[in-house]
C-alpha positions in Angstrom: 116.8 -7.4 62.6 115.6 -10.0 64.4 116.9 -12.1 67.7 117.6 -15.2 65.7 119.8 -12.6 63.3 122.0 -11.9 66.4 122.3 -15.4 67.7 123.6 -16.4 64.3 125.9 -13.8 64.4 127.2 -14.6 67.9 127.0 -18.6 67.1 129.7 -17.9 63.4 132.1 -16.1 66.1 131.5 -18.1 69.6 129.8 -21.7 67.9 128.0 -23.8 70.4 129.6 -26.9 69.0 132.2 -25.4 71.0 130.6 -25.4 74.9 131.7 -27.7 77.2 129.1 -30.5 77.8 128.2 -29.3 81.1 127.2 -26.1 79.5 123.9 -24.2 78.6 124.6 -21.7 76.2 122.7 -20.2 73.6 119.1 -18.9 73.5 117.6 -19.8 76.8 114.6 -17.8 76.9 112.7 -16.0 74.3 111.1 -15.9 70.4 113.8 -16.4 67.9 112.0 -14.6 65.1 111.1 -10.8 67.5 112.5 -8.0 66.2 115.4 -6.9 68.3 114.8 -3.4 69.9 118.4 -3.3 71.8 120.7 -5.1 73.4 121.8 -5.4 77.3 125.2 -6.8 78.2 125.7 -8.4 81.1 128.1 -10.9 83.4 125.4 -12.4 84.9 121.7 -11.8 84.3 119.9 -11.2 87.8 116.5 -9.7 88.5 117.8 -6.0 89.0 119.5 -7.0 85.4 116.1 -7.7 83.6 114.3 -4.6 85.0 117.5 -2.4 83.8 116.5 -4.0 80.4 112.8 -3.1 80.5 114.0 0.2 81.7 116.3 0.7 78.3 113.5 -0.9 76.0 116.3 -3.9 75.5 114.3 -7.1 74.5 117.5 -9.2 74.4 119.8 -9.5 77.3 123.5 -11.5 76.0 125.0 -12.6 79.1 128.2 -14.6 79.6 126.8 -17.1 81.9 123.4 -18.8 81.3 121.1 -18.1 83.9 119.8 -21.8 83.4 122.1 -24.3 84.3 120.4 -27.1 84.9 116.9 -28.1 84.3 114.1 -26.4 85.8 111.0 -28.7 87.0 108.8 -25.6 88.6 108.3 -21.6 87.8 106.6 -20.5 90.7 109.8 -18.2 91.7 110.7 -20.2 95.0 114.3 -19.2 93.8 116.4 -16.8 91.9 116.7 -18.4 88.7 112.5 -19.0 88.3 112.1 -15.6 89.5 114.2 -14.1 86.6 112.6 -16.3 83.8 109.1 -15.5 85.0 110.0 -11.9 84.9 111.9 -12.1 81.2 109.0 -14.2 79.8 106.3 -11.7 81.2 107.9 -9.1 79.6 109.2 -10.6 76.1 112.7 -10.1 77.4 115.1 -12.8 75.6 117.9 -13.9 77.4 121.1 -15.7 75.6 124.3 -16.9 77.0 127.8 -17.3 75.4 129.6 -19.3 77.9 132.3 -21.9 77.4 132.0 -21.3 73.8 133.3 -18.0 74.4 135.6 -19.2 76.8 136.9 -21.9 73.8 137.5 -19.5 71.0 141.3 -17.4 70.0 139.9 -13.8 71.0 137.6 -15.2 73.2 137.3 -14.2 77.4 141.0 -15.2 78.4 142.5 -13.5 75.3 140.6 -10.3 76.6 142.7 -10.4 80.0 145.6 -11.3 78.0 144.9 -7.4 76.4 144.1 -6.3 79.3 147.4 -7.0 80.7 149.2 -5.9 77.0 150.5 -9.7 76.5 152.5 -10.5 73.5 152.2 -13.8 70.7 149.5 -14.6 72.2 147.9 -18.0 72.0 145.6 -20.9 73.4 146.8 -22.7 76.3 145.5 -26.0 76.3 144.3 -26.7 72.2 141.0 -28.7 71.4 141.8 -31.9 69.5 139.3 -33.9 67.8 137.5 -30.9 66.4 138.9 -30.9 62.8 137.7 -33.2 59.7 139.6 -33.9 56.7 137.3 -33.8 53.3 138.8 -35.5 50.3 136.6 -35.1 47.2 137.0 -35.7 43.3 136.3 -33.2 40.6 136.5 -34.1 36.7 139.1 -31.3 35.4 139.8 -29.5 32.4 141.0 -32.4 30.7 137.2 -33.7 30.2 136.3 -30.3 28.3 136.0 -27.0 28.6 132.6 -27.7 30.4 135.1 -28.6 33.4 137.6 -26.1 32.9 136.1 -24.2 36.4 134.9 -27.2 38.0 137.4 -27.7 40.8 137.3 -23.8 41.5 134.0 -23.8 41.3 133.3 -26.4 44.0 136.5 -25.3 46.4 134.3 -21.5 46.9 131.6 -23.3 47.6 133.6 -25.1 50.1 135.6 -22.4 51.4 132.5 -20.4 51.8 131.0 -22.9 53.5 133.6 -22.8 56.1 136.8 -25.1 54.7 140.1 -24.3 54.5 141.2 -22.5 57.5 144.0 -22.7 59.4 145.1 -19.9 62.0 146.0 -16.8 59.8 145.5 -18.4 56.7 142.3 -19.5 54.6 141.3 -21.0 51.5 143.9 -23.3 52.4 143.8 -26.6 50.2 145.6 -29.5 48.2 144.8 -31.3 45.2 146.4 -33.8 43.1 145.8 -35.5 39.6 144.9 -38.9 38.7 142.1 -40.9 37.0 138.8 -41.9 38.3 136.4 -44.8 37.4 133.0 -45.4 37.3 130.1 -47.2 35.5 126.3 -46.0 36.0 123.4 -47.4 36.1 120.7 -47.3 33.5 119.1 -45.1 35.4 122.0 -43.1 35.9 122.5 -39.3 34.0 126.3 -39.4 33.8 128.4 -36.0 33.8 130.9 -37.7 32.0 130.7 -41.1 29.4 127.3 -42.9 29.1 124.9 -45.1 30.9 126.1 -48.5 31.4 129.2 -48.3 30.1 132.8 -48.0 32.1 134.6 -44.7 32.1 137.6 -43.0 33.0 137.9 -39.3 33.7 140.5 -36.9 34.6 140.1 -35.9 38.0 141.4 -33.4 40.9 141.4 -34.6 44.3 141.1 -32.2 46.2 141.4 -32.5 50.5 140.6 -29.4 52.7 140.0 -29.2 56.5 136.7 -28.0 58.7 135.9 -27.9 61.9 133.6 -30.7 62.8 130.3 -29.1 63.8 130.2 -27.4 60.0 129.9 -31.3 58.7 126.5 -30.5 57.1 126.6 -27.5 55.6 129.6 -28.5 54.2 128.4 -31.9 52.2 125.5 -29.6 51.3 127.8 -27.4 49.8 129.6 -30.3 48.1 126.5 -31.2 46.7 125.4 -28.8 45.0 128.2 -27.4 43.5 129.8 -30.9 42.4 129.1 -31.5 38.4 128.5 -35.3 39.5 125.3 -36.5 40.4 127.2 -39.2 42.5 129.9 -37.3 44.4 132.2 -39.2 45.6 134.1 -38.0 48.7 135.1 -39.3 52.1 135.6 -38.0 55.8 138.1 -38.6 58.4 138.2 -37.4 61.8 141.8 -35.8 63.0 143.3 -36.0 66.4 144.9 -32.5 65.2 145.3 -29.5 67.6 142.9 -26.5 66.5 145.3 -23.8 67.6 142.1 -21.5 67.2 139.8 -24.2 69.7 140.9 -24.2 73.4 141.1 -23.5 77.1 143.3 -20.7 78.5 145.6 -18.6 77.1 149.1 -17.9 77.4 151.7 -15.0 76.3 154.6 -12.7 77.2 155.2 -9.7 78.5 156.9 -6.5 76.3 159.6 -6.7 79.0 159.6 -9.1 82.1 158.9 -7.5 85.6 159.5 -8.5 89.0 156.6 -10.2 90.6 156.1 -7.4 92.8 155.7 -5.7 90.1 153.5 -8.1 87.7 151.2 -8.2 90.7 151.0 -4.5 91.0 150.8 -4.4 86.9 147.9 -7.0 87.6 145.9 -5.6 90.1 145.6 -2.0 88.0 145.0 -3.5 85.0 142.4 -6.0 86.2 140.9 -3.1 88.4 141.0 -5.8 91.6 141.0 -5.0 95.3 142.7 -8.2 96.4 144.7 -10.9 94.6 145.0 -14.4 96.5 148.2 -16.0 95.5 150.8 -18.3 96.0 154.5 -17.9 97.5 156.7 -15.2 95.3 160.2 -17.1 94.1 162.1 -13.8 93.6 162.3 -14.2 89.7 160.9 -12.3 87.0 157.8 -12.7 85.4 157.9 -12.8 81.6 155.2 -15.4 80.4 152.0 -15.4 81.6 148.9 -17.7 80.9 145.5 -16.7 82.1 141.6 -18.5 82.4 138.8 -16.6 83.0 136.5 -17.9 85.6 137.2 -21.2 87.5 140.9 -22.2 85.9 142.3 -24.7 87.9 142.2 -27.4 85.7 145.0 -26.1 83.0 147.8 -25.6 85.7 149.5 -28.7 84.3 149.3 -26.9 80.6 150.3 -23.6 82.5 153.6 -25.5 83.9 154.3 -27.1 79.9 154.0 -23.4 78.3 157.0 -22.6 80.6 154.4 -19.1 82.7 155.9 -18.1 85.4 152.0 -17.0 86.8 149.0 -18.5 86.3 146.1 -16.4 86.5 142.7 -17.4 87.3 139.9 -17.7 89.6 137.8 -20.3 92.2 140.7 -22.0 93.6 140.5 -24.2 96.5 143.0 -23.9 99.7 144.9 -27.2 99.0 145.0 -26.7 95.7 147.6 -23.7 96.2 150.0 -26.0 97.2 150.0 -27.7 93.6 152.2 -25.0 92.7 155.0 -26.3 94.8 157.3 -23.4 94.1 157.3 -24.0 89.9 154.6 -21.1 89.1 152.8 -18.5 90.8 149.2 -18.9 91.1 147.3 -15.7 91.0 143.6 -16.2 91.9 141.5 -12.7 91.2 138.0 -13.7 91.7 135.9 -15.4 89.5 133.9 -12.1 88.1 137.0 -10.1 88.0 138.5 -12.2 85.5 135.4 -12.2 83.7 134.2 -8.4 84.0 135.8 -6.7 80.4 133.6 -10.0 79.2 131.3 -7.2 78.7 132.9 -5.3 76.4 134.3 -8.1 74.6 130.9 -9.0 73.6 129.4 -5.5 73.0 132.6 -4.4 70.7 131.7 -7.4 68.6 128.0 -6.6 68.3 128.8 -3.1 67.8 130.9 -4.1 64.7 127.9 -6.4 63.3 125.6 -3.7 63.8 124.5 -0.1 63.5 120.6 -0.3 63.6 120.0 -0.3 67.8 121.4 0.1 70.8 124.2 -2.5 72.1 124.1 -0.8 76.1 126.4 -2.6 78.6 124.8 -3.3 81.6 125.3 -1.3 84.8 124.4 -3.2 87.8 126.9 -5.0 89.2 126.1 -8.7 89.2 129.2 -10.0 91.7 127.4 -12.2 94.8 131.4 -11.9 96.4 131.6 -9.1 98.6 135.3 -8.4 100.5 135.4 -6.3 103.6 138.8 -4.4 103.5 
C-alpha cells in the first residue's frame, strides 16, 4: 500500500475541499507513490516526533496540524519547522496533515470531545453553506424501448457511486419526474434516439440529486459515461443550503444535566486537564454543551443560538471572557487538550481501513504550554 493509498483514504473521510483557506493540509512532505511501512500519529510533528518515526520504521507521520504553515523561502534549519523537513526529507519520512478539514467534518475533532464527555444528538454547530450543488439531468426512459428500460438506474449508480445523493443518514437520495424532451442533431451527429437531421421527441426522466461541490468533476465524469446520449444535457446550481454534515463546532446534551460544579469536574476527568480557565458560574445547570477543538472563539455567537449553557474551547484572549456577559459559560482547556484524543480519532479510522502495517500513536508529548501548579 502505498502513501498516496492512505491520503486518498484520509482525503474520502476528512476532504481538503473542506480546510479553511488559511490552511495547509494534506501531503506536505514526501513521495506519493512509497510503499507505506507504518504509520506515526501525532498532534504536532516536532523533531523528537520524526526520530520516534525512524525509530519505529514509520515512513509516514499523519499529524493534525501541518508543520508548514506558511511558505518556506530557506532550509538551512535556522528554525524549527526547516529543521524538521530537513530531517523527514533525509530520511524519506512523509509527513501529512488533516487539519481544518478534520476540524469541518460530523465525527471529526469536536465530535471526539463531544464522546469524550458522553454528549447526546449530537450535531455541528455552526453548518457550512455554499458547499452543496444541485445536478438536474435527463435520461430517455422505458417508454423509448426496452434498450432504455435501465437507463435512469443505470446512470443514478453511477451517480450515487460517484458521491450524489446524500443527505445526513440517508443516501441514494434522489427525485425524478416525467416529461418530453427535444432535440435535432447534426449531420454529424449519432443520435441515441430518432435520426440525424431530423426533430425528435423522447420520453424522458429528469432526474435532480445533490453533491457536495468539490466532487463537481468526478461527478459529470460519471454522467458521462453512463448517460446513453452522446449530448447529455444537464445543468448545475449552486445552493446556499446548510450541509448539516460540513461545519465548525459541535454542540449536544448531556444524559442528565449537572451542576456546573459538577460539569467542570465531569470536564476536567474526562478531558484529563490540570486546569480549566473559565468564566463566572451562574448557579444553573448545565445540560447542553457545544465544544471546538483548538482556538474556538469565533462560534460563541452560534454557541449562544444553540441555547449551551458552556462553551468549550481553547486560545481565548482576556477581554474576550467578558463576551460571555453572564449568558454562557466559557470553558477554555488549552489548545492541545482539546485536541489530544485527535490521536486516536485518526488512528481508529486508519486502523479500520487497514490491517497490513502498523498505525502506532505517537508518544512524545508535543504541547510547548507548560503550567507550574
Amino acid at each position: 500500500m502505498t502513501i498516496r493509498d492512505i491520503t486518498t483514504c484520509l482525503e474520502a473521510w476528512a476532504p481538503l475541499a473542506y480546510q479553511e483557506s488559511y490552511d495547509n493540509a494534506g501531503l506536505i512532505v514526501g513521495d506519493a507513490a512509497a510503499e507505506v511501512t507504518g504509520i506515526l500519529v501525532t498532534l504536532d510533528v516536532t523533531e523528537a516526533v520524526v526520530e520516534e518515526a525512524i525509530r519505529k520504521n514509520c515512513n509516514l507521520i499523519v499529524a493534525h496540524h501541518p508543520i508548514v504553515f506558511r511558505g518556506l523561502k530557506k532550509f538551512n534549519g535556522r528554525n524549527y519547522v526547516e529543521r524538521v523537513v530537513i530531517k523527514a526529507i533525509k530520511n524519506d519520512v512523509a509527513l501529512y496533515a488533516a487539519h481544518t478539514n478534520l476540524d469541518n467534518i460530523a465525527g471529526g475533532v469536536s465530535f471526539r470531545i463531544a464522546d469524550q464527555l458522553g454528549l447526546q444528538k449530537v450535531r455541528i454547530l455552526a453548518p457550512k453553506s455554499d458547499v452543496l450543488m444541485k445536478l438536474v439531468t435527463f435520461v430517455p426512459n422505458e417508454q423509448e424501448g426496452p434498450a432504455f428500460k435501465e437507463a435512469t438506474q443505470t446512470v443514478l449508480n453511477a451517480l450515487y457511486e460517484a458521491g450524489v445523493g446524500q443527505i445526513g443518514q440517508y443516501d441514494h437520495c434522489s427525485f425524478r419526474t416525467e416529461g418530453t424532451g427535444t432535440f435535432r442533431g447534426s449531420d454529424a451527429s449519432e443520435p441515441a434516439l430518432g435520426r440525424s437531421g431530423e426533430d425528435t421527441r423522447a420520453h424522458e426522466n429528469r432526474i435532480e440529486v445533490l453533491f457536495p461541490a468539490y466532487l463537481q468533476p468526478n461527478v459529470l465524469a460519471a454522467l458521462r459515461k453512463a448517460h446513453p446520449y452522446e449530448e447529455v444535457a444537464h445543468y448545475l446550481t449552486a445552493l446556499t443550503n446548510e450541509n448539516q454534515e460540513v461545519g465548525s463546532g459541535a454542540v449536544g446534551e448531556l444524559p442528565e444535566p449537572l451542576s456546573e460544579a459538577d460539569f467542570l469536574a465531569h470536564l476536567k476527568t474526562q478531558m484529563s486537564l490540570s486546569v480549566i480557565r473559565h468564566t463566572a458560574l451562574h448557579g444553573q445547570p448545565v445540560h447542553r454543551v457545544a465544544v471546538c477543538g483548538g482556538a474556538g472563539g469565533f462560534l460563541l455567537n452560534d454557541a449562544l443560538r444553540a441555547g449551551a449553557d458552556v462553551f468549550i474551547t481553547a486560545d481565548y484572549k482576556y477581554h474576550e471572557f467578558f463576551d460571555a456577559d453572564s449568558r454562557i459559560i466559557i470553558a477554555d482547556i488549552g489548545h492541545y487538550e482539546s485536541e489530544v484524543f485527535t490521536k486516536d480519532l485518526i488512528q481508529q479510522y486508519l486502523l479500520k481501513k487497514n490491517d497490513t502495517f502498523a498505525v502506532i500513536l505517537s508518544e512524545i508529548d508535543t504541547n510547548p504550554v507548560l503550567y507550574y501548579l
